[in-house]
N, C-alpha and C positions, 0 to 999 in steps of 0.2 A: 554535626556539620556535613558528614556522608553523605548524609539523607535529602539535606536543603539543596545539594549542588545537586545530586542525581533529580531532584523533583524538577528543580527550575529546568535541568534538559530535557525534562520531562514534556515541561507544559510547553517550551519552544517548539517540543517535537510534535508536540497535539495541534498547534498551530499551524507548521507545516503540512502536515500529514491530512488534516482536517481541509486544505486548499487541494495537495496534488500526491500529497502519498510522498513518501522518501523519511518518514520521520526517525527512521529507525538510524538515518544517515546520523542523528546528535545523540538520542538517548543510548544505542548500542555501543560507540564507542562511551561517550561516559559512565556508563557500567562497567564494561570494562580497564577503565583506569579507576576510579576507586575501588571497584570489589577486585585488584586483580591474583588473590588468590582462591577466588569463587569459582566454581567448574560453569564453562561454559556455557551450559545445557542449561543449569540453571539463573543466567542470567537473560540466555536467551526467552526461555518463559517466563522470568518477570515482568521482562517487557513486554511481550504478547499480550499480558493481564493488563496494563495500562497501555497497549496502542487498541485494543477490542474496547475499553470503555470510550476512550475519544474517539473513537470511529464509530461507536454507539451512536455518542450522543451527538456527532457531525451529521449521520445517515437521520436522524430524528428531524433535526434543524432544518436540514436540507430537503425533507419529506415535507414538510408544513412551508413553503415558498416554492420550489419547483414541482414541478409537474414531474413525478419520476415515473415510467413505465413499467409498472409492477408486474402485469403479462407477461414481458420481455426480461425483467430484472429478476423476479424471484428463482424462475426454470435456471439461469445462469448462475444464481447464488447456490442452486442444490447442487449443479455441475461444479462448481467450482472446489465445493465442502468433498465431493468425490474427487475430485483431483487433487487437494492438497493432502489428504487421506495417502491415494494412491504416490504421489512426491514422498511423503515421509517416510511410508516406504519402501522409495525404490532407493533412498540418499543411504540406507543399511544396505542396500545391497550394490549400489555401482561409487564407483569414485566419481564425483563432484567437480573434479581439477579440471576438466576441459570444458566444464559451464566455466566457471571462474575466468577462466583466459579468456573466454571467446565473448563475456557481455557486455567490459568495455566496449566492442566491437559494435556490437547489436544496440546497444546506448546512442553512440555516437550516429548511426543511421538512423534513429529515432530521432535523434536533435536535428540532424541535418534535411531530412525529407522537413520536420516540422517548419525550419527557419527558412528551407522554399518554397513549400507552402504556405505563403503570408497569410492569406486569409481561412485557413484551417481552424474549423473550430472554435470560428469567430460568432458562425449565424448558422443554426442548427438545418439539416435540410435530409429528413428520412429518406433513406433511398432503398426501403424493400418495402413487402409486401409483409405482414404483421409474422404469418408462419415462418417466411424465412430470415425474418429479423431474430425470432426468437432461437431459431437454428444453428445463425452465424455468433448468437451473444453465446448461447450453450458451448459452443468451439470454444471462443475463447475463456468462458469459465473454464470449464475443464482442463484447458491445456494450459493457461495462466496457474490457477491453482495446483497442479504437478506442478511446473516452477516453482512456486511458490513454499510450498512441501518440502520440495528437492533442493532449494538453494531461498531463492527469499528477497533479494536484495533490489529495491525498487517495482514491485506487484502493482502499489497503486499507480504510479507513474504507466505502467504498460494496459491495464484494465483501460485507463483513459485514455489513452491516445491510441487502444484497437477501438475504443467504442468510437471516438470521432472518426479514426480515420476508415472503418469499414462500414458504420451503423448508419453517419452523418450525426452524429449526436454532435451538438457544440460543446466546449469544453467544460461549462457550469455544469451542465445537463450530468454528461460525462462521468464530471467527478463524483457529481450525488449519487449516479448508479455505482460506481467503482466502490464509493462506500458500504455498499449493501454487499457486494463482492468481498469484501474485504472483511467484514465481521465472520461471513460462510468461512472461510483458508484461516482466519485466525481462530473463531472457535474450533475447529479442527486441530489444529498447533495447541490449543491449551488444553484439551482433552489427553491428548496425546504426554503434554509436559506432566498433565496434574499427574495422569496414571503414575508415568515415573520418578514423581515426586520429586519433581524438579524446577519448585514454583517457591522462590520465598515472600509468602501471600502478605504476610505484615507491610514488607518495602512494597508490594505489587501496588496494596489496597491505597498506601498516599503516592506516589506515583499516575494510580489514574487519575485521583483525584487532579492530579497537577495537570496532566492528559485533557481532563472533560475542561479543564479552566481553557487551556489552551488552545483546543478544540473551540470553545466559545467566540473567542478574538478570532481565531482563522474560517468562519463559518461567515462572522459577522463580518468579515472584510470580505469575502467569496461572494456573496448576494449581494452587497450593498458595490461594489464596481465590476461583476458579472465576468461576463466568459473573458475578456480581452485579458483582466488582469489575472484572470487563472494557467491564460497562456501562458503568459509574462511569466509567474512561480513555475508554471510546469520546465520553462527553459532553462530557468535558473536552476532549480532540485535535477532533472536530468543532464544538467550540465555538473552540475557536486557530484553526482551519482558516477559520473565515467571519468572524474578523477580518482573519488574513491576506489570503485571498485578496478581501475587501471594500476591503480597501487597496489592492491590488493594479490593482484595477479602477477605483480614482477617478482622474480625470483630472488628470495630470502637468506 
């Protein structure tokens, strides 16, 4: 019974996650409420292992319908896999607790600039020149991915919303590149977990599975009513996201 409830948050989380990224917002807390005398660490890389398969197989989906920029996407996926390297570890070496208080913060300006920006990332509209496109994506890989590393809570939600709001990418476009970002910072976290043997690969392996199902449903709804409605889930997941993690951060 463990297992069915953790998968089914599973495959919700593929589904989200598979649209704007936030999925770790349902599968990490139901981890931890069934497993909860499992050590952290390791429940945090089970899920790594099944949010890297749905984010696999979303970045596949998404490769055969959009047009992704693989020029611009790949160089940022290497930045990225180097910065979430560099994140892991610098979270051994600095305390974390003034990320925690302060992303609330950083959240809510994200939602806020997006909801007056009406038409953000509605209709895609390049605005560099291909070198410095791939320049401004490398920043943000790299410095996304240290976050990511070092704390973790919402990556794909902020991958998309620097690519729209700095690249002009529209939000469809977006999420398919964030995807490809997103496999770079997590297989980084799972190398990392496996070394320390901190992966219970049996729950990982159905888990993804539930993952790549979920990821199906939220792929097939992403292409099929386009950038508008990815807007829509990105407000809603970053809207969870800054209560979550606003919780997360008041004193205990």
């Amino acid at each position: 019974m463990d297992l069915l409830i953790v998968a089914m948050a599973s495959l919700l989380a593929g589904l989200v996650d598979s649209i704007v990224g936030g999925g770790g917002l349902v599968l990490i807390p139901a981890l931890f409420s069934v497993y909860p005398g499992a050590a952290p660490a390791t429940l945090l890389g089970t899920n790594k292992v099944a949010s890297i398969a749905g984010t696999g197989f979303a970045a596949l989906r998404y490769a055969r319908r959009v047009s992704i920029r693989w020029r611009v996407v790949l160089p940022a996926a290497m930045a990225a896999l180097v910065g979430s390297f560099f994140g892991a570890w610098a979270v051994t070496e600095v305390d974390p607790t003034f990320l925690r208080r302060a992303l609330p913060f950083i959240l809510l300006g994200v939602l806020l600039y997006t909801l007056a920006k009406k038409d953000l990332g509605r209709v895609g509209a390049l605005r560099h020149s291909l070198r410095v496109e791939i320049a401004i994506a490398c920043v943000i890989g790299v410095a996304i991915g240290i976050y990511d590393g070092f704390f973790g809570p919402g990556t794909g939600s902020f991958f998309i919303f620097l690519f729209v709001r700095f690249l002009g990418y529209d939000f469809l476009n977006a999420s398919a590149a964030a995807k490809v970002l997103n496999i770079a910072t997590g297989a980084a976290a799972i190398v990392l977990f496996a070394f320390k043997g901190y992966i219970w690969w049996r729950v990982g392996f159905v888990l993804a599975l539930a993952n790549v199902l979920g990821s199906l449903i939220g792929t097939q709804l992403a292409l099929k009513r386009g950038a508008g409605f990815v807007r829509v889930v990105f407000i809603v997941v970053v809207g969870a996201l800054i209560l979550k993690t606003g919780w997360d951060a008041l004193p205990k």
